[in-house]
C-alpha positions in Angstrom: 69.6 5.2 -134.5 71.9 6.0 -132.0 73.6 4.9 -129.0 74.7 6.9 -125.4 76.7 5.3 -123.1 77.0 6.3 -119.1 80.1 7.1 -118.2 79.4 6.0 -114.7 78.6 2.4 -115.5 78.3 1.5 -118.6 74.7 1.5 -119.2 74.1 1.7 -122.6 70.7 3.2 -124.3 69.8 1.9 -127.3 67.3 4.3 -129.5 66.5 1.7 -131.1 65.4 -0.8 -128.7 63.7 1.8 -126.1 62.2 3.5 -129.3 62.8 7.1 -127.9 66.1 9.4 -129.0 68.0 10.4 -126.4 68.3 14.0 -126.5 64.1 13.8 -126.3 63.8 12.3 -122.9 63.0 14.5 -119.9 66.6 16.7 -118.5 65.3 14.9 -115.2 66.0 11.3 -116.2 68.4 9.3 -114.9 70.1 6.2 -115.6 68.1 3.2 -114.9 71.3 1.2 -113.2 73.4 3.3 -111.1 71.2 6.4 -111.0 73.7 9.2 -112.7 71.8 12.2 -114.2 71.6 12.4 -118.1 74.5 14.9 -118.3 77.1 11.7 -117.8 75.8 10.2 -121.2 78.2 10.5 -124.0 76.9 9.6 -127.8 79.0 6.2 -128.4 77.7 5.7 -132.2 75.0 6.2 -134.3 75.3 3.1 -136.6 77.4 -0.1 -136.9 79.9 -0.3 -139.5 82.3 -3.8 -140.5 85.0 -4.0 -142.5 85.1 -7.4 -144.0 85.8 -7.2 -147.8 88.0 -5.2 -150.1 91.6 -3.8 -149.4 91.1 -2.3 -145.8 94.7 -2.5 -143.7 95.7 -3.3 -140.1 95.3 0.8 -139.2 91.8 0.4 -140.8 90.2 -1.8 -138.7 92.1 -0.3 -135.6 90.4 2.9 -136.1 87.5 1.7 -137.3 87.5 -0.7 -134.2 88.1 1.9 -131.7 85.3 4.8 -133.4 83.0 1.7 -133.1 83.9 1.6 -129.1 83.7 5.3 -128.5 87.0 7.0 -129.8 86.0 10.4 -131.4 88.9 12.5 -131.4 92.6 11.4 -131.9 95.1 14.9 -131.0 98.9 14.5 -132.0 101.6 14.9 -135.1 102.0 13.1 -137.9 105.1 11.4 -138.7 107.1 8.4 -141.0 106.0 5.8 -138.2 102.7 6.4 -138.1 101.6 7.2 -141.2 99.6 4.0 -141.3 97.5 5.0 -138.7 97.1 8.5 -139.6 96.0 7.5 -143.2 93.1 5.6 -141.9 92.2 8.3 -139.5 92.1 10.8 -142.8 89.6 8.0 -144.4 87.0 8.2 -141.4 84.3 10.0 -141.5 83.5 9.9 -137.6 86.6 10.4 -136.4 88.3 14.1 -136.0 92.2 14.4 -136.1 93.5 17.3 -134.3 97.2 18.2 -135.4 98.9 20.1 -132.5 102.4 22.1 -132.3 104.0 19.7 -129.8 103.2 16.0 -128.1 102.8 17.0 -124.7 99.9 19.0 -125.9 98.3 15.8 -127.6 98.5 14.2 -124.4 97.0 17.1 -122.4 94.2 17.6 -124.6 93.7 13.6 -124.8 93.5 13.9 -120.6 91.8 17.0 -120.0 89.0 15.5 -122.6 89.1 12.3 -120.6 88.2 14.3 -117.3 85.7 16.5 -119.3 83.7 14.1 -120.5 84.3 10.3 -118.8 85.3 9.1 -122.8 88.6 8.1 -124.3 90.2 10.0 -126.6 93.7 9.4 -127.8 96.7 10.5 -128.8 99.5 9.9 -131.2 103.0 9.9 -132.2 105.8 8.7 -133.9 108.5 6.4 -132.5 111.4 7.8 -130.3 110.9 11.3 -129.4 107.3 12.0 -130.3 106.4 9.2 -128.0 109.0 10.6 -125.5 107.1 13.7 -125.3 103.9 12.1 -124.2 105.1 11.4 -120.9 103.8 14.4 -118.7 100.6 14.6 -120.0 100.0 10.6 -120.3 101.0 10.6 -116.0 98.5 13.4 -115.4 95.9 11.2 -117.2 97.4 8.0 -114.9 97.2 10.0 -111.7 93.9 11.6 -112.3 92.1 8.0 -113.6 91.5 9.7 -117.0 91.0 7.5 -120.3 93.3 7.9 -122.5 94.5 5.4 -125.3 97.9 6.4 -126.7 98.8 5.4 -130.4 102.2 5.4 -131.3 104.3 4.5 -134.3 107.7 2.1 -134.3 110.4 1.0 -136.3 109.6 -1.7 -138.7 109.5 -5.2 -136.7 113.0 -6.7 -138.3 114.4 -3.7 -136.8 113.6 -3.7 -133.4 116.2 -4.5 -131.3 119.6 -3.8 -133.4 119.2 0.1 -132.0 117.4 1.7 -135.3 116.2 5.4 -136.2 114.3 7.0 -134.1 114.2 3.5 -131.9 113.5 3.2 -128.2 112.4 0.4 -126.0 108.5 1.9 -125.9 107.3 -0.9 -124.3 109.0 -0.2 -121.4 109.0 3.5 -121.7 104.9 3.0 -121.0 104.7 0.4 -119.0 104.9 2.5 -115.6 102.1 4.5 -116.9 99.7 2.5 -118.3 96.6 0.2 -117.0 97.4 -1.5 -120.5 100.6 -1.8 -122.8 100.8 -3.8 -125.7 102.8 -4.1 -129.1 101.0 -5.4 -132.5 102.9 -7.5 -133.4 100.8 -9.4 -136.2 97.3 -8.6 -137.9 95.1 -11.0 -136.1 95.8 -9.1 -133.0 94.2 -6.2 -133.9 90.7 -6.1 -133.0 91.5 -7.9 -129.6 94.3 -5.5 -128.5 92.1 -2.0 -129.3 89.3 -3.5 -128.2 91.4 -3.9 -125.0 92.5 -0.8 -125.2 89.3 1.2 -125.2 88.1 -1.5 -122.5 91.0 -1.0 -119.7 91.3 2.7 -120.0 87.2 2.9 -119.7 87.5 0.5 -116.8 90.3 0.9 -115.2 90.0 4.8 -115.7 93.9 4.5 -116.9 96.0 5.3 -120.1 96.4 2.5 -122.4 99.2 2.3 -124.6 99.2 -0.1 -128.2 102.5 0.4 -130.3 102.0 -0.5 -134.1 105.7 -1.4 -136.0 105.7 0.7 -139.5 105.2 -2.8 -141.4 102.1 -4.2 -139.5 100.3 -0.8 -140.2 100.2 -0.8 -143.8 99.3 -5.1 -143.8 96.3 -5.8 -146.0 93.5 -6.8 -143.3 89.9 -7.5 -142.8 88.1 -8.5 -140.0 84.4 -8.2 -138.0 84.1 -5.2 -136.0 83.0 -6.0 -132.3 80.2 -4.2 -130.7 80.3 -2.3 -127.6 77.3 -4.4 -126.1 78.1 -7.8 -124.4 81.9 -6.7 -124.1 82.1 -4.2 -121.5 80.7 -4.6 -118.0 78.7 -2.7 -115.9 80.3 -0.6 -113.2 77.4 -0.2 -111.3 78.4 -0.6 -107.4 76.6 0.0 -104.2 77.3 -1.6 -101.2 75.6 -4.2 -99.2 72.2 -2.5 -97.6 73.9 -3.7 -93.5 76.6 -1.6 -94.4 74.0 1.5 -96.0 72.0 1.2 -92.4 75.6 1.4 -90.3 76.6 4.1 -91.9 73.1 5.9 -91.2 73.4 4.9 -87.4 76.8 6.5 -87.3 75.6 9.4 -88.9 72.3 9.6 -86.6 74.4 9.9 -83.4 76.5 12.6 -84.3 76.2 16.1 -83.3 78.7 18.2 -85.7 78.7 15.8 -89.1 80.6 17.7 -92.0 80.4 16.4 -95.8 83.3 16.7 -97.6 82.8 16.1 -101.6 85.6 15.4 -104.1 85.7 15.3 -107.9 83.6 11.6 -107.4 80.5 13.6 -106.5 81.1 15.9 -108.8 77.6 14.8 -110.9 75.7 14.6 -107.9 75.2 17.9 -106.3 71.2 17.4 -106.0 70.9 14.8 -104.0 74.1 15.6 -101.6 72.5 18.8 -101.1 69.6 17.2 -100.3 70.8 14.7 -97.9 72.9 17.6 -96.4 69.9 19.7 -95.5 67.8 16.4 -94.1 71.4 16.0 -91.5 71.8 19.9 -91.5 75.6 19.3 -92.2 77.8 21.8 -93.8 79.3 20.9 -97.2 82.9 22.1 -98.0 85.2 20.8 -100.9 88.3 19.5 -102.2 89.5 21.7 -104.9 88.7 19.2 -107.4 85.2 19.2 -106.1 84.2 22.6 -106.5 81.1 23.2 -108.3 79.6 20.1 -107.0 76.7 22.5 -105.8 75.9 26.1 -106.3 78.5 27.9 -104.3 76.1 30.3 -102.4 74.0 27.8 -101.1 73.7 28.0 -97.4 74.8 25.0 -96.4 78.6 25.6 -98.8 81.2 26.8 -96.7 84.0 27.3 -99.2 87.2 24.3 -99.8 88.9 22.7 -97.6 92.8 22.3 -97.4 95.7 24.8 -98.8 93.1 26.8 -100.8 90.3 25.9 -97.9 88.1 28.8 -96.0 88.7 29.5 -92.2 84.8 28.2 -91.8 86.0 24.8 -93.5 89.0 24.4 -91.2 87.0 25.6 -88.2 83.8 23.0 -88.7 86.1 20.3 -89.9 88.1 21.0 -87.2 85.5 21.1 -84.4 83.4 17.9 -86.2 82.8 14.4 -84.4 82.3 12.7 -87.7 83.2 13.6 -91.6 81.6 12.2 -94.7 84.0 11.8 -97.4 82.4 11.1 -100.5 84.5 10.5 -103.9 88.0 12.1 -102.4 91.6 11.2 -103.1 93.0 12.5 -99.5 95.4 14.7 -101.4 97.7 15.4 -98.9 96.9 19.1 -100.3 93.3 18.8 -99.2 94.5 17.9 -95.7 91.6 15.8 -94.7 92.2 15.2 -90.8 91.9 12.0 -88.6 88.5 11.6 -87.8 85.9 9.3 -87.2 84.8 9.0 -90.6 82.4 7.5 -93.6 84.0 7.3 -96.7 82.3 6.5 -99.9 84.3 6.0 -103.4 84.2 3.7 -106.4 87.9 2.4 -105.6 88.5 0.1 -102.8 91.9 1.4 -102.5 90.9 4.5 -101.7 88.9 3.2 -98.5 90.8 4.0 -95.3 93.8 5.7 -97.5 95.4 7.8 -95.1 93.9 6.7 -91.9 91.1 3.8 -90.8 87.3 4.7 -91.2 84.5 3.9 -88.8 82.3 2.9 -92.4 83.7 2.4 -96.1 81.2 2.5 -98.8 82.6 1.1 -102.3 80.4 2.3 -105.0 79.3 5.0 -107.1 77.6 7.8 -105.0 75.0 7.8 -107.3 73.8 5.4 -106.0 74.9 5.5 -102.5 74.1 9.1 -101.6 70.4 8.2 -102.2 70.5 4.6 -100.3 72.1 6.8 -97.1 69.7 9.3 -97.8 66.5 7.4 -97.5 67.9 5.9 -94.4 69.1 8.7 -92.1 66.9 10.7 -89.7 66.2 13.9 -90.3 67.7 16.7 -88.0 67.3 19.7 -86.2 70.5 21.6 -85.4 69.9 25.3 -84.9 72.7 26.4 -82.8 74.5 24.2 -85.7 72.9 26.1 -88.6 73.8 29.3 -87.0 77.3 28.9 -86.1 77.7 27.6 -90.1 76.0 31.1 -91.0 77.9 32.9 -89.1 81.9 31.2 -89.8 80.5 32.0 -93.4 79.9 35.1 -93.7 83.1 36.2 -91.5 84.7 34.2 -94.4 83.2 35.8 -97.1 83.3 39.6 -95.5 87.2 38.7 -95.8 87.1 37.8 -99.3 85.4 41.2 -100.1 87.5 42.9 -98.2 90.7 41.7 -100.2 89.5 43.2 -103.5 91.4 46.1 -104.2 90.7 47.4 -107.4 93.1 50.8 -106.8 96.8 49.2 -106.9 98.9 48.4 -109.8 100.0 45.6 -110.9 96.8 44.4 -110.4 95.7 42.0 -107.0 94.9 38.3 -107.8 91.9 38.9 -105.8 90.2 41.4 -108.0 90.9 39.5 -111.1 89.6 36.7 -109.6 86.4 38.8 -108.6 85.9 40.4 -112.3 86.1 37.2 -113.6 83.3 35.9 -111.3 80.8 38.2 -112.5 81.6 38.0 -115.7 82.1 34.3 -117.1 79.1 32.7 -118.7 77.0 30.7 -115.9 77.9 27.4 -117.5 81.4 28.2 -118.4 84.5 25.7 -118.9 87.7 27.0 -116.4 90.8 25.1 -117.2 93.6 26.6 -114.8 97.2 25.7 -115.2 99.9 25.3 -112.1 100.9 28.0 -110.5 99.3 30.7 -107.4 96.7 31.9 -110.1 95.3 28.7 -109.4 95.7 29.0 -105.9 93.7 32.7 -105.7 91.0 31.0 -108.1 90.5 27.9 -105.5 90.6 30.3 -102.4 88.5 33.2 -104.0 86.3 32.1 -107.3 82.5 31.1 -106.3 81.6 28.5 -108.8 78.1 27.3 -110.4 77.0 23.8 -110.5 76.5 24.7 -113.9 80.2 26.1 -114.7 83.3 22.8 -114.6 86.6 23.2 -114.0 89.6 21.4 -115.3 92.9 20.6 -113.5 96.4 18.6 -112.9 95.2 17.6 -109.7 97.6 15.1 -108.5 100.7 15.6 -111.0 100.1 20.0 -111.0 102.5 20.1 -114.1 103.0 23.6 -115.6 101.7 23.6 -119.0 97.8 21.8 -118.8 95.4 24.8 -119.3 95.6 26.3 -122.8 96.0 22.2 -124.0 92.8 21.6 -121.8 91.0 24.9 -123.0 91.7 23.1 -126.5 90.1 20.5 -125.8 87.2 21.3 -124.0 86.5 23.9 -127.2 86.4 20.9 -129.4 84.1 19.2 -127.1 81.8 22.2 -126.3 81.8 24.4 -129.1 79.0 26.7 -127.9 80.3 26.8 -124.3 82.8 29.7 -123.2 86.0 28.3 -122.0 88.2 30.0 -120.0 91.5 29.5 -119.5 93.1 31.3 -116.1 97.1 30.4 -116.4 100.6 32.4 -115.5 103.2 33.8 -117.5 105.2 30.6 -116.5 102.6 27.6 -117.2 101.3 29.4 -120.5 104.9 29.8 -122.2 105.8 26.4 -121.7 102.6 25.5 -124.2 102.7 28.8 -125.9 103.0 27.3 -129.3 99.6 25.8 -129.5 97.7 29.0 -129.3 98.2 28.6 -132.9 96.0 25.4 -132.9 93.5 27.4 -131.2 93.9 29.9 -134.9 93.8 27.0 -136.7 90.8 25.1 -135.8 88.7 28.5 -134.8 88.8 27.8 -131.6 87.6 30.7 -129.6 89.2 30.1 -125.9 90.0 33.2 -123.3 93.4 33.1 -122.0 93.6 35.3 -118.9 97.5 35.5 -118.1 98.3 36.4 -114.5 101.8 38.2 -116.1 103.8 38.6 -112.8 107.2 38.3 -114.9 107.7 35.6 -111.7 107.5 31.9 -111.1 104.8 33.2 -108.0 104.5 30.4 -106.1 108.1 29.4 -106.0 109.8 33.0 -104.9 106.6 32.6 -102.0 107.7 29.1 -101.1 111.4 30.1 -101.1 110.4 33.0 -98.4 108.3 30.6 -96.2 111.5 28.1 -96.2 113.7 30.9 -95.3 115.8 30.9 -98.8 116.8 33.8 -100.8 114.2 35.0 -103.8 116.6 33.1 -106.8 116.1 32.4 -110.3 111.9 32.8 -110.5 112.1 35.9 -112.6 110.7 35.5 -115.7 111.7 37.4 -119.2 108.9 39.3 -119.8 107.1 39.5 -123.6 104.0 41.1 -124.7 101.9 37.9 -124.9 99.0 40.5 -126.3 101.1 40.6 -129.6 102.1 37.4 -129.7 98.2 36.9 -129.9 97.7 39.3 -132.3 100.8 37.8 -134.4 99.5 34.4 -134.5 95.6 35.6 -135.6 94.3 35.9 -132.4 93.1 38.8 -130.3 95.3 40.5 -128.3 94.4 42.7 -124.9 97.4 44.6 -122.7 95.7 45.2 -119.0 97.9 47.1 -116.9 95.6 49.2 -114.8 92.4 47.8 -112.6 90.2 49.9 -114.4 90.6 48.8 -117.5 90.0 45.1 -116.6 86.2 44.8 -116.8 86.3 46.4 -120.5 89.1 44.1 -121.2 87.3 41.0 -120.4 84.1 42.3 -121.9 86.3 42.6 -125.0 87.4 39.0 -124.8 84.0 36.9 -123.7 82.4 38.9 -126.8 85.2 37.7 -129.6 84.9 34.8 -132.0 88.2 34.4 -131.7 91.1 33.0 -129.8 91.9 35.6 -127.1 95.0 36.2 -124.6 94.5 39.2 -122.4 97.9 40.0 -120.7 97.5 41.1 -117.3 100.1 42.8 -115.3 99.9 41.3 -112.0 101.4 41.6 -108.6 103.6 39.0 -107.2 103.0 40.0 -103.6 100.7 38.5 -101.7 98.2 40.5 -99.6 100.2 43.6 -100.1 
C-alpha cells in the first residue's frame, strides 16, 4: 500500500491504516490537519525497503535512504567522483536518473520540480567544476524556498586539502546557499546526514548540500532505513483565534479592502474567492500568484506591480486596507504602505517592508477559512461597480494592443494566440527577459493552468530546464515553454535532453535578435542602445537538427497554424518567432 504526503504540512496518509487508496477518495477532500486540497499530496512510497545484509555500500543506503523519504528523480552528469553514487542510483528501481548536457540545467530542473510540486528532487555532480556549475540554479531554488538536495562527488579524503584534481573547498563553496551543508566523512554518518538532508530542505523549504569523498562512496555498508513517520514534523500553523477575530474587526470597518495573493495562496483560490465575494474585495496578484483563481472572474482585476493592470494600481492605490496573503514584497510587485493584514507561513516575512496593523503566521489554508468564518458579510455596490468598470477599461486596452497586421510580429498578439490556444490545464515555464513581461501584463491564466518562474533571482536560462522538468513530472500535461532568443541560447544544449527522453515540450521563442529588456532599460536611463544585439540562427533547424520539430514564424498569419502545428506534435518542438523589439509601436 502506499503513502502521500502533503506538501503543506506534512500530513502523511497511510492506505494502509485508513484502508482507502488515495487516488479513490473524493477530488473534494482535503487534508485533515491544515486543510490543503488533495492536489498538494505527492506519492512518498508505496512500500518499505531496508538494507541490512549482503554487500550494499555507503551510496546504497544514501539513495536508498533518500527514495525511502521522498527523492524520485536525481538530474545531473556523471563523472570519476561520483560514480559511487551514480552506481547505486543505476541499481534502483524507484529512482529515475536524468542525464542533462550541462549542470546548471540539473539544478534548474531540480528547482523548477521543487516549485512544481512541493518535493525534493536532487541534483548531482562531480567535484570542482561540475559542482561549480550548480550555483545559479541552486540560488534560484534558495531564493524561491524550493527543495532541493544537491549531491556532489570529491576528491578522495587523504587528499583534501594538499590542492588535488579537480579540488575545491565545496564546503564553503555551498555554505551561503544552503539551509544544510554537510561532508560524509565516515559510513556511520550516512543515514543521519540524508535523512537531514531531505528533512531541512522539506522544512526549511531550502537547498541542502551533502558532499561524498570518492573513497567513502564505494565503503562496504549496511544499515536500517528510517521511515518518514515519527521524523518529520508537522507544519501545520494557524494563529491564535484573538489574533483571527482582530483581523476580522479590521477588515469589518474598512470601506475599500483589496486582497493581494502571492505564490503562498497559490492552492487556495476557492476559498479566497470565497471570502473575497462575502467582503466584496477585488483580488489582484503578484506575478507569482497568477492563476490563484480563474482569471475572468469578476472580482480579478489583473497583477499588481511592473507587469500590474491600471485597475490594480488604481484600487490599491485608492484602498484603506490591503490583505496580503502568501507574498514576498518583491520590490517588483511594489506593494505600497498601507494599513495592512498580512498572512504567510514565515515569520520573517511579517511586516517585511513596512509595519502591519495584523500579522498572521500560518498556512492560509487554514487561515483564509478561520478569517472567513469570522468576517461580516458586505454590501458595497458603488464598490462592485467601480471594480467593473476600472476592469473592463483595462481589458478594452489589452484588446486593443493586438495587432495581428505588423511584422515582426507584436508580443501582444503572441501572447493572445497563445491564450486561446494552450490546453486549459497547461504547464507555462517562462524564462527572463520582456517575453515574460508581455505574458505577466497580457496572458489570462486558469486556476487550472501553473506557471513556473525565477522569481526572485530572474536568471536567463530557467525555462526550457523547467519545461524538462515539469514533462518528467506531468507527462500527459502540455508544457509550454515562452522564452527569448537570449534566455533560450544560454540552455540551448538541453533541447537534446528533451530528444532524448521523448519529452514533448513547446518552445515558443520571442526571436527579437535583441537582449529586449536591456536596449528598453538603456532608453529609460538615457544611455545609448549598446551591445544587446543578438547573432541571429534559425533555432527552427537547430530543432529539426537535434530530432525535434522545427517551425519558422515570420508573418502574424501564419502563427495560429504554427502553434496548432506544435500543441498537436509528440515531439519536442521550438517554433521560432520573429518578433518586434519595439514596444507599443
Amino acid at each position: 500500500m502506499a503513502k502521500y504526503r502533503c506538501t503543506v504540512c506534512n500530513y502523511l496518509y497511510d492506505e494502509d491504516e485508513e484502508g482507502k487508496k488515495f487516488k479513490e477518495l473524493p477530488d473534494d477532500w482535503r487534508c485533515p490537519v491544515c486543510n490543503s486540497p488533495k492536489s498538494v499530496f505527492i506519492l512518498l512510497t508505496e512500500e518499505i525497503e531496508e538494507y541490512e545484509k549482503g554487500d550494499t555500500t555507503v551510496s546504497d543506503i544514501l539513495v536508498q535512504q533518500m527514495v525511502e523519504l521522498g527523492l524520485k528523480h536525481v538530474f545531473g552528469i556523471p563523472g570519476t567522483s561520483i560514480l559511487g553514487v551514480v552506481d547505486a542510483i543505476k541499481k534502483n528501481d524507484k529512482l529515475e536518473f536524468i542525464q542533462v548536457r550541462h549542470e546548471q540545467t540539473a539544478a534548474f530542473m531540480a528547482s523548477a520540480y521543487g516549485k512544481l510540486t512541493g518535493n525534493v528532487a536532487a541534483c548531482l555532480s562531480v567535484a570542482g567544476p561540475g559542482s561549480t556549475n550548480l550555483a545559479t540554479g541552486l540560488y534560484d531554488a534558495k531564493l524561491d524556498n524550493s527543495p532541493v538536495v544537491a549531491l556532489t562527488g570529491m576528491v578522495q579524503r587523504q587528499l583534501i586539502g594538499p590542492g588535488s584534481f579537480q579540488e575545491i573547498d565545496q564546503y564553503s563553496f555551498f555554505e551561503p546557499l544552503t539551509v544544510f551543508n554537510k561532508i560524509l566523512m565516515s559510513k556511520e554518518q550516512t543515514t543521519t546526514l540524508s535523512t537531514l538532508a531531505i528533512k531541512h530542505a522539506i522544512v526549511e523549504h531550502g537547498v541542502s548540500h551533502i558532499g561524498i569523498p570518492n573513497d567513502v562512496q564505494k565503503q562496504y555498508y549496511s544499515s536500517k532505513i528510517v521511515p518518514f513517520r515519527g521524523n518529520f514534523p508537522s507544519r501545520a500553523t494557524k494563529p491564535a483565534e484573538f489574533m483571527i477575530n482582530k483581523a476580522g474587526r479590521v477588515i469589518d470597518h474598512s470601506s475599500r479592502p483589496v486582497i493581494i495573493a502571492g505564490l503562498g495562496a497559490i492552492d487556495q483560490g476557492e476559498i479566497l474567492l470565497e471570502f473575497a465575494n462575502k467582503i466584496n474585495a477585488p483580488i489582484t496578484t503578484t506575478f507569482k500568484g497568477k492563476g490563484v483563481v480563474d482569471e475572468d472572474e469578476p472580482l480579478y482585476v489583473g497583477s499588481h506591480g511592473g507587469i500590474g493592470s491600471t485597475a490594480s494600481t488604481i484600487l490599491v492605490d485608492k484602498a484603506d486596507l490591503i490583505i496580503v496573503v502568501g507574498s514576498s514584497f518583491s520590490d517588483m510587485t511594489q506593494i505600497p504602505e498601507k494599513k495592512t493584514i498580512q498572512i504567510d507561513f514565515n515569520p520573517m516575512m511579517i511586516a517585511r517592508r513596512f509595519p502591519v496593523e495584523v500579522g498572521l503566521v500560518g498556512n492560509s489554508s487554514e487561515i483564509l477559512p478561520a478569517l472567513n468564518d469570522v468576517v461580516q458579510k458586505k454590501e458595497r455596490r458603488e464598490y462592485l461597480i467601480e471594480i467593473k468598470s476600472l476592469k473592463d477599461e483595462w481589458v478594452q486596452l489589452l484588446n486593443e494592443e493586438i495587432d495581428d497586421i505588423k511584422a515582426p510580429l507584436r508580443a501582444p498578439y503572441i501572447i493572445n494566440v497563445l491564450n486561446n490556444m494552450i490546453a486549459k490545464d497547461a504547464i507555462v515555464t517562462l524564462d527572463v527577459g520582456e517575453h515574460c513581461w508581455w505574458f505577466g501584463r497580457n496572458f489570462w491564466m486558469k486556476k487550472s493552468q501553473k506557471i513556473l518562474m525565477s522569481g526572485s533571482l530572474a536568471t536567463m536560462g530557467f525555462g526550457l530546464p523547467a519545461a524538462l522538468a515539469s514533462q518528467i513530472m506531468y507527462p500527459d500535461r502540455q508544457v509550454i515553454c515562452i522564452t527569448g532568443d537570449g534566455g533560450f541560447s544560454m540552455v540551448m544544449a538541453d533541447f537534446l535532453t528533451a530528444v532524448k527522453y521523448n519529452l514533448p515540450i513547446k518552445v515558443f521563442i520571442f526571436n527579437n535578435q535583441q537582449l529586449g529588456m536591456i536596449m528598453q532599460e538603456q532608453k529609460m536611463e538615457g544611455y545609448p542602445n549598446w551591445q544587446t544585439e543578438l547573432q541571429n540562427m534559425d533555432y527552427a533547424a537547430f530543432a529539426r537538427e537535434c530530432g525535434g520539430v522545427g517551425i519558422t514564424v515570420k508573418n502574424p498569419d501564419e502563427l495560429p497554424d504554427a502553434v496548432s502545428k506544435a500543441l498537436s506534435s509528440d515531439k519536442p518542438v521550438i517554433v521560432d518567432i520573429d518578433t518586434d523589439p519595439v514596444r507599443f509601436v
